[in-house]
N, C-alpha and C positions, 0 to 999 in steps of 0.2 A: 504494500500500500504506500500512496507517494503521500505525504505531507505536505503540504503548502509553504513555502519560504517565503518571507517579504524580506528584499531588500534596500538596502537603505544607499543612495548615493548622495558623497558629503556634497557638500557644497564648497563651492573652490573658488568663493570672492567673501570676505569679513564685507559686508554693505557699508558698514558701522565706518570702518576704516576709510571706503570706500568715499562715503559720506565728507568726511572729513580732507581727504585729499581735494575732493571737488574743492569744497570751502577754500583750500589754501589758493588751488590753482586759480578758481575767480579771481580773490583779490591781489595774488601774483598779475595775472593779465592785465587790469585796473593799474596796478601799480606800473606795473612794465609801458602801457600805453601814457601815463602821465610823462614817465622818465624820456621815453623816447622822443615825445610831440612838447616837452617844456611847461608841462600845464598841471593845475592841481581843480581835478572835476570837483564840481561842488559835491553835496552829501549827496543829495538827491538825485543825481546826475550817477554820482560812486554806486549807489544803490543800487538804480534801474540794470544798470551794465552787470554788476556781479548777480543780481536776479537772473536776467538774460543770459549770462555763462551757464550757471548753475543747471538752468533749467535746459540749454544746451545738453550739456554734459550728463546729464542724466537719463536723457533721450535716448543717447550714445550706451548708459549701459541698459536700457531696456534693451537697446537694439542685440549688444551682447547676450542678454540674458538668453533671447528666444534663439539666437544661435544655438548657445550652448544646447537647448533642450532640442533642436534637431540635431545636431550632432550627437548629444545621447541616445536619442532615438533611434540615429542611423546604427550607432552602434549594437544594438540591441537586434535592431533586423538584421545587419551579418552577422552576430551572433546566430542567431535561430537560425540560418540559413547555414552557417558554419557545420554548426553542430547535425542539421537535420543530414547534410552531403554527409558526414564520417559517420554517422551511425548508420542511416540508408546505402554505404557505399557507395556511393555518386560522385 
């Protein structure tokens, strides 16, 4: 008799961290575009920009996310497809 296994695949991005890098890189950008063009954006100017990155940049990992989970996917189908050729001898 087969047993059912559930397994578990980690997850291979900390978001938390992830989160936090976006944070720096915004106001890295903000700051990088002051230094380079001589200028200091006001607050609300500073804001809108690093809103706008962020919200970029987060896009960016949804976009990753749904990769990954095709690619997991795919994975799984050669597997089964693997496995069905060496046991059927195909």
């Amino acid at each position: 008799m087969s047993e059912k296994r559930a397994i578990s695949i980690k997850r291979s991005v900390d978001f938390n961290i992830v989160g936090e890098n976006i944070l720096d890189i915004a106001d890295f950008a903000v700051e990088k575009y002051e230094f380079r063009n001589d200028a200091t954006l006001a607050p609300e100017v500073r804001e809108a920009a690093t809103a706008a990155i962020r919200e970029a940049l987060w896009g960016r990992v949804e976009e990753l996310k749904l990769k990954r989970k095709q690619i997991l996917t795919g994975m799984f189908e050669l597997a089964d497809e693997t496995a069905k050729r060496v046991v059927e001898g195909g």
